[in-house]
TORKOL-4160 file (C-alpha; in steps of 0.2 Angstrom, whole numbers, padded with zeros to 4 digits, m for minus):
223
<pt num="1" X="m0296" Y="m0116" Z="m0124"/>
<pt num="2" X="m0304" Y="m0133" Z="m0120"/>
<pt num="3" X="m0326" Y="m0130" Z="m0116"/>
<pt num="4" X="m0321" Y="m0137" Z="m0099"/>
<pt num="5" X="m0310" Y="m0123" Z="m0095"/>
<pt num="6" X="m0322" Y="m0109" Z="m0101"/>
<pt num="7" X="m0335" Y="m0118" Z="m0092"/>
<pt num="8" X="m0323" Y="m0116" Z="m0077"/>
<pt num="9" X="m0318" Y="m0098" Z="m0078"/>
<pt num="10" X="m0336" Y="m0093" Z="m0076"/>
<pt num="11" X="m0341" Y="m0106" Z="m0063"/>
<pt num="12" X="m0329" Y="m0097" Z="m0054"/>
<pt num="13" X="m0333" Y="m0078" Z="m0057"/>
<pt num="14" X="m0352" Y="m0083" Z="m0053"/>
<pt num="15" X="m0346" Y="m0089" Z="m0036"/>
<pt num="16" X="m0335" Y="m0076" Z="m0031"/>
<pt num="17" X="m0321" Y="m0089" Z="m0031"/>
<pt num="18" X="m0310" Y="m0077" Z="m0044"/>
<pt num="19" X="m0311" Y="m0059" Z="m0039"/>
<pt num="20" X="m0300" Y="m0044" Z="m0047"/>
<pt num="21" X="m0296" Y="m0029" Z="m0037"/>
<pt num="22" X="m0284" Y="m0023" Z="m0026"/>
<pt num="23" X="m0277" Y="m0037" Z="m0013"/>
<pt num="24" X="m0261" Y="m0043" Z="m0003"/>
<pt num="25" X="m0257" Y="m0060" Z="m0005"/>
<pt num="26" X="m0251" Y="m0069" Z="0012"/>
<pt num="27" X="m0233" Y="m0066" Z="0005"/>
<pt num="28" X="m0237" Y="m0048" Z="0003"/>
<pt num="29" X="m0239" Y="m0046" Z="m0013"/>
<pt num="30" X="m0250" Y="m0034" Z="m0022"/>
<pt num="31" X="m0260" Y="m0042" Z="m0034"/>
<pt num="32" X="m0274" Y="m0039" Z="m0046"/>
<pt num="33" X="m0284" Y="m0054" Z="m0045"/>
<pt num="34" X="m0287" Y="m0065" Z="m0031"/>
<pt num="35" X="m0292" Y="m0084" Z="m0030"/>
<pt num="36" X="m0302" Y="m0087" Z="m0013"/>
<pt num="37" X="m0308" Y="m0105" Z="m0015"/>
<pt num="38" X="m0315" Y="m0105" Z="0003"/>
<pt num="39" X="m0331" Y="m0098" Z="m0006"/>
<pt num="40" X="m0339" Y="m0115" Z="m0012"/>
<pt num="41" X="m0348" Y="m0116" Z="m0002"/>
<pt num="42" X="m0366" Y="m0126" Z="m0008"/>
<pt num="43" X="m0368" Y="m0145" Z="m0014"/>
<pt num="44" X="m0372" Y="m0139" Z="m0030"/>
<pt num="45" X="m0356" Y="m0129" Z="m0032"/>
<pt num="46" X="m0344" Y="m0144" Z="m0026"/>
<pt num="47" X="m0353" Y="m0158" Z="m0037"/>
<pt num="48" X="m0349" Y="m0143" Z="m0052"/>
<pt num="49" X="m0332" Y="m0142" Z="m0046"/>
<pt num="50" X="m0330" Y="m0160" Z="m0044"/>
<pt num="51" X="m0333" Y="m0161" Z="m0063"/>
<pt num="52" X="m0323" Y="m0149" Z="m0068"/>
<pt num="53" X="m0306" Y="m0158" Z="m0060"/>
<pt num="54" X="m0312" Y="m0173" Z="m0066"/>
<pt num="55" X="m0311" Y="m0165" Z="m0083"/>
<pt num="56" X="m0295" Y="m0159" Z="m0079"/>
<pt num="57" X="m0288" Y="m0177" Z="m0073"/>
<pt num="58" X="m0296" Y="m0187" Z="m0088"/>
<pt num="59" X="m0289" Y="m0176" Z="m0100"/>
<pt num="60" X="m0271" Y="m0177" Z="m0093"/>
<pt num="61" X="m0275" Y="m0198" Z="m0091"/>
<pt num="62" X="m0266" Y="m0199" Z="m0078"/>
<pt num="63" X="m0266" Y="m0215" Z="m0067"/>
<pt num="64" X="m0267" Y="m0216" Z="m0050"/>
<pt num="65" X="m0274" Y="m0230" Z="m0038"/>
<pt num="66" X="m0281" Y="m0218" Z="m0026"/>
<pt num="67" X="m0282" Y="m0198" Z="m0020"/>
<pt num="68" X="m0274" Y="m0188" Z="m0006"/>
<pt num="69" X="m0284" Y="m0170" Z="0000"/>
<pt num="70" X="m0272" Y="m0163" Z="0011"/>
<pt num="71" X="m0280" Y="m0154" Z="0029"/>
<pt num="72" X="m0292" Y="m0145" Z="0027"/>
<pt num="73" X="m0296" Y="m0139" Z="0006"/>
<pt num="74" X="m0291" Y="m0153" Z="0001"/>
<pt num="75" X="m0303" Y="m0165" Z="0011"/>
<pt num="76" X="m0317" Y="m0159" Z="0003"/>
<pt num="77" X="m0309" Y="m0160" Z="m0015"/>
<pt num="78" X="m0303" Y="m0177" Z="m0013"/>
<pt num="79" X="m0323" Y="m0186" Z="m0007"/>
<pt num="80" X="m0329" Y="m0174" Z="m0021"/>
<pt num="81" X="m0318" Y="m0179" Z="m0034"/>
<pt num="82" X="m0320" Y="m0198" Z="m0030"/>
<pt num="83" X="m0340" Y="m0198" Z="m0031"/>
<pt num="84" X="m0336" Y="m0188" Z="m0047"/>
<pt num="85" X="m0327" Y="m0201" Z="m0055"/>
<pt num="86" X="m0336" Y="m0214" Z="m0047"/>
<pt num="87" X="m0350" Y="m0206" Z="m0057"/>
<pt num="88" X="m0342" Y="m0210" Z="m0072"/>
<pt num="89" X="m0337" Y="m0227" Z="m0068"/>
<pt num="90" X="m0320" Y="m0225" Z="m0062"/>
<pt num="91" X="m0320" Y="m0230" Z="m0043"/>
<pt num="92" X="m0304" Y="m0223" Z="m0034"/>
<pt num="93" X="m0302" Y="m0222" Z="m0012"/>
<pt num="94" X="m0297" Y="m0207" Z="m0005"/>
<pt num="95" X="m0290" Y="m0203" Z="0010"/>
<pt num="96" X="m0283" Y="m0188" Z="0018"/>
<pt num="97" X="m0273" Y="m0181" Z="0034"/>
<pt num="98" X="m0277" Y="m0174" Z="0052"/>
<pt num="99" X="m0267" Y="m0158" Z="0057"/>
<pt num="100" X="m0263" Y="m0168" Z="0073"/>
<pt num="101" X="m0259" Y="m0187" Z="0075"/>
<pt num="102" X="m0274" Y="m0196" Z="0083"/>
<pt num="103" X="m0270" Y="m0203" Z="0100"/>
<pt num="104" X="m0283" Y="m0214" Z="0103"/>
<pt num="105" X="m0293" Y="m0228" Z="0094"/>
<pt num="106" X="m0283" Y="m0234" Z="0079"/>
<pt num="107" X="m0272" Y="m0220" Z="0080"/>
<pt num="108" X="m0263" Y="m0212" Z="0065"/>
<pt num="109" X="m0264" Y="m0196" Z="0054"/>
<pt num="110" X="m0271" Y="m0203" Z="0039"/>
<pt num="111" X="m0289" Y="m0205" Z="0035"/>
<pt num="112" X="m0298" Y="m0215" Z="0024"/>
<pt num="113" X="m0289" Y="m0225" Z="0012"/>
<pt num="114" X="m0273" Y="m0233" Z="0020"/>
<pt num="115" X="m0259" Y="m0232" Z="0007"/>
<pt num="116" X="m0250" Y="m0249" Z="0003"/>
<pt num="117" X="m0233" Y="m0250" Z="m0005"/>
<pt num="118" X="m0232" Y="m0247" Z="m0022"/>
<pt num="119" X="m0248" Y="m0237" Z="m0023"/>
<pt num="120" X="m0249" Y="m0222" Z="m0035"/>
<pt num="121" X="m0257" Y="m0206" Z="m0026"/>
<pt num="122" X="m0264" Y="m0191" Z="m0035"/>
<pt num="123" X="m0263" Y="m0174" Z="m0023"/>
<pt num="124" X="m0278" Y="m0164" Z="m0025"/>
<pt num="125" X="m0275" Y="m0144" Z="m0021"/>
<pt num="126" X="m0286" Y="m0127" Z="m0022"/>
<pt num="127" X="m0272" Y="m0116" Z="m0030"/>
<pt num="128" X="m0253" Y="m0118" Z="m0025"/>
<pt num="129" X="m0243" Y="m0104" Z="m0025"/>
<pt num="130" X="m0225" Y="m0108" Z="m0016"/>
<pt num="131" X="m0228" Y="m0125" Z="m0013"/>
<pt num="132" X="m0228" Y="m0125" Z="0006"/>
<pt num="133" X="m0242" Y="m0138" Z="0008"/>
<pt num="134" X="m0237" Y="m0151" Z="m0003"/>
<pt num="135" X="m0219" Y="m0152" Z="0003"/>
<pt num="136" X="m0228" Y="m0155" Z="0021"/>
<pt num="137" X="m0240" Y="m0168" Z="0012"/>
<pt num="138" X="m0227" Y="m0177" Z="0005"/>
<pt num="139" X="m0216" Y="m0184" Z="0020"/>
<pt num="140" X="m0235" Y="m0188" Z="0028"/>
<pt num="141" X="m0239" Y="m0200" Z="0013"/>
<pt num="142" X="m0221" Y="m0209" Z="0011"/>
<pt num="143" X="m0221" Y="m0211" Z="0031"/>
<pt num="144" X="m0238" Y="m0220" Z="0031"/>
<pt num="145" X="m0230" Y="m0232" Z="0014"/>
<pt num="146" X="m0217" Y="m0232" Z="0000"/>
<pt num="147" X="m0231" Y="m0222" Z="m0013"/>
<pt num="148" X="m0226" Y="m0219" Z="m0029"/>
<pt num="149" X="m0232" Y="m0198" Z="m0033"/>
<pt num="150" X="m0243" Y="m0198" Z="m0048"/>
<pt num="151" X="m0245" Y="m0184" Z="m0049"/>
<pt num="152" X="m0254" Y="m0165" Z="m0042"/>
<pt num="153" X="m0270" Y="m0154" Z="m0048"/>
<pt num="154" X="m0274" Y="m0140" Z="m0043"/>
<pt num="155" X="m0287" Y="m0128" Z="m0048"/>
<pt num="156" X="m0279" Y="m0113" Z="m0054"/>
<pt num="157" X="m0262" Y="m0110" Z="m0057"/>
<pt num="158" X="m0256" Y="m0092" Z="m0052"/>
<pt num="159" X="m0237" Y="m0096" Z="m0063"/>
<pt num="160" X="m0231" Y="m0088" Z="m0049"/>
<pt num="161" X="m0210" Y="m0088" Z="m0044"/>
<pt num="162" X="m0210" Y="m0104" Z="m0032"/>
<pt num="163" X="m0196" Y="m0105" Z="m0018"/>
<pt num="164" X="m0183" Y="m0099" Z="m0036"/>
<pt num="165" X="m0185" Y="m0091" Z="m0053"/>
<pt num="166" X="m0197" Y="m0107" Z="m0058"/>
<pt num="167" X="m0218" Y="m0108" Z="m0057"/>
<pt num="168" X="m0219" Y="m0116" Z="m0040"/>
<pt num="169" X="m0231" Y="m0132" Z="m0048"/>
<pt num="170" X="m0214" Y="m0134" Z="m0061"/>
<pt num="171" X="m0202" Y="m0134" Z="m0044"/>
<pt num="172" X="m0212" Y="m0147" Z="m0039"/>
<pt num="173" X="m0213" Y="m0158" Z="m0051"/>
<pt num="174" X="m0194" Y="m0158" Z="m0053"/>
<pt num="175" X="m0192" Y="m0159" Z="m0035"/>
<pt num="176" X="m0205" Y="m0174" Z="m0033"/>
<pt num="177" X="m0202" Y="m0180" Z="m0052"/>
<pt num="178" X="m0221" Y="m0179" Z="m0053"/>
<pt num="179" X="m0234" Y="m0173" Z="m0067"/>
<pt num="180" X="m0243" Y="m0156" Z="m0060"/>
<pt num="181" X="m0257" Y="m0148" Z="m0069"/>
<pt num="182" X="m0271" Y="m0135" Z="m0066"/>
<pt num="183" X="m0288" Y="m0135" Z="m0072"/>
<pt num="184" X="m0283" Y="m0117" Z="m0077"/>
<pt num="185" X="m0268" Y="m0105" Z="m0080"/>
<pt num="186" X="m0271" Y="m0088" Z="m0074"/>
<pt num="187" X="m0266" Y="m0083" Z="m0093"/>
<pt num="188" X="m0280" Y="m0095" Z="m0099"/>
<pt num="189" X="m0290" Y="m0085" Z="m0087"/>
<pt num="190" X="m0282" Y="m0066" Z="m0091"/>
<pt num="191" X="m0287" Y="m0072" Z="m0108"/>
<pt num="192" X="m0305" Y="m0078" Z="m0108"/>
<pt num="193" X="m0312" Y="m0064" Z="m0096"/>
<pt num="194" X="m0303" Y="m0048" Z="m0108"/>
<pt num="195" X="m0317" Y="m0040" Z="m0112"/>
<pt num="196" X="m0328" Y="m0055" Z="m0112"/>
<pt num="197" X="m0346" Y="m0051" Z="m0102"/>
<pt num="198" X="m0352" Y="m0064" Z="m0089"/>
<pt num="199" X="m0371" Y="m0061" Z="m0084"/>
<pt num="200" X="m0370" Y="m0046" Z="m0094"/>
<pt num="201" X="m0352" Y="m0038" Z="m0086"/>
<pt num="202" X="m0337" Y="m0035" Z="m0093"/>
<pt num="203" X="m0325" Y="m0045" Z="m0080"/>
<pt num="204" X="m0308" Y="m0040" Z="m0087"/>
<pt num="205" X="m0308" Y="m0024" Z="m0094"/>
<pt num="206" X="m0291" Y="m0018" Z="m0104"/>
<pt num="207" X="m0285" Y="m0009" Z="m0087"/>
<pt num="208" X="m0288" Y="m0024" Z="m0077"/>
<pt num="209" X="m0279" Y="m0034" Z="m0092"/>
<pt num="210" X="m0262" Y="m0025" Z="m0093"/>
<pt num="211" X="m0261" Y="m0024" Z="m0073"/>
<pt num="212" X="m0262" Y="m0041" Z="m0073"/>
<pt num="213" X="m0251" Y="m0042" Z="m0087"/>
<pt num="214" X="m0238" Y="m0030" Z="m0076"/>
<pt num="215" X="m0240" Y="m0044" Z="m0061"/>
<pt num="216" X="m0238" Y="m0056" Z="m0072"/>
<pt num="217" X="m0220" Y="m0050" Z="m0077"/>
<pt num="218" X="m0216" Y="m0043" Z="m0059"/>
<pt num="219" X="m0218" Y="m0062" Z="m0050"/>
<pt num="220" X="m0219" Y="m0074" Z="m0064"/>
<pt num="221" X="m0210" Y="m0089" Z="m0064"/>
<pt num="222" X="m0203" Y="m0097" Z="m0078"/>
<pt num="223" X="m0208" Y="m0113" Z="m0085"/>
């Protein structure tokens, strides 16, 4: 696995992003390991995370003429990300959406960069599990211009079953015709952490491994 990724899948357990235990999902779920990215929550942690997408999005080389952070996880990725890659001399806009259409002023949803036809857009997530918010991001981004879809990153994907059988970020890249990637699998994760220590603790002990192993064959989708 890439440096990038290790670098990642600690960053993450140091921050208390990636947690294992004993949770419920909001679909009801019971799952081992839970992913609660509202925990970034200094400069220092977002300027860390910034880098590690940008990693994620040079490695794919993907191109895109601007990035979309859907309301509200996404908004912070999206300014992050841009300063990141402005960083390292790739300027990009970004723009992102309000949960409700401003009435007054210039008006509108979008905010930020205003899409034009023909622009390529790259949708910045947190983790995606059915894929509810990008089918509502969509229809917001082709309503304000005709954008072509670049693609979709997220940080971690959970290779859970989507709306079918499929990974939900592999339903949607048929569904949008549209490259999707994670900074990380959960596998890549599973992986990494058995039996590894971070600041002297073992993360994923052999237990912990086979039930997320079990989980992983309970709701996981297919490629």
């Amino acid at each position: 696995m890439e440096t990038y990724k290790q670098n990642f899948v600690e960053f993450m357990v140091r921050a208390n992003v990636l947690t294992f235990g004993d949770f419920t999902t909001k679909s009801g779920r019971k799952t081992p390991f839970f992913i609660n990215t509202g925990r970034y929550r200094t400069g220092e942690q977002m300027n860390r995370l910034a880098g590690f997408y940008a990693d994620a999005i040079q490695a794919q080389d993907v191109s895109f003429d601007f990035l979309f952070g859907p309301a509200y996880k996404g908004i912070p990725l999206a300014v992050a990300i841009a300063m990141e890659l402005s960083s390292r001399g790739t300027d990009v806009p970004f723009c992102f959406n309000r949960k409700e259409a401003k009435t007054h002023g210039e008006g509108g949803t979008l905010v930020g960069h205003q899409p034009t036809a023909g622009e390529r857009v790259l949708i910045v997530e947190d983790v995606t599990t059915a894929g509810t918010s990008i089918r509502e991001t969509v229809p917001v981004l082709q309503a304000a211009a005709e954008v072509q879809l670049a693609g979709l990153v997220v940080s971690v994907d959970r290779m859970e079953r989507g709306q079918g059988e499929r990974n939900a970020l592999t339903e949607l890249r048929d569904e949008f015709s549209m490259p999707t990637f994670a900074i990380v699998t959960i596998c890549e994760v599973a992986d990494f952490l058995h039996g590894r220590k971070v600041d002297g603790n073992v993360v994923v002990t052999d237990e912990l491994f086979e039930k997320i192993q079990d989980y992983r064959q309970q709701y996981g989708g297919t490629a």
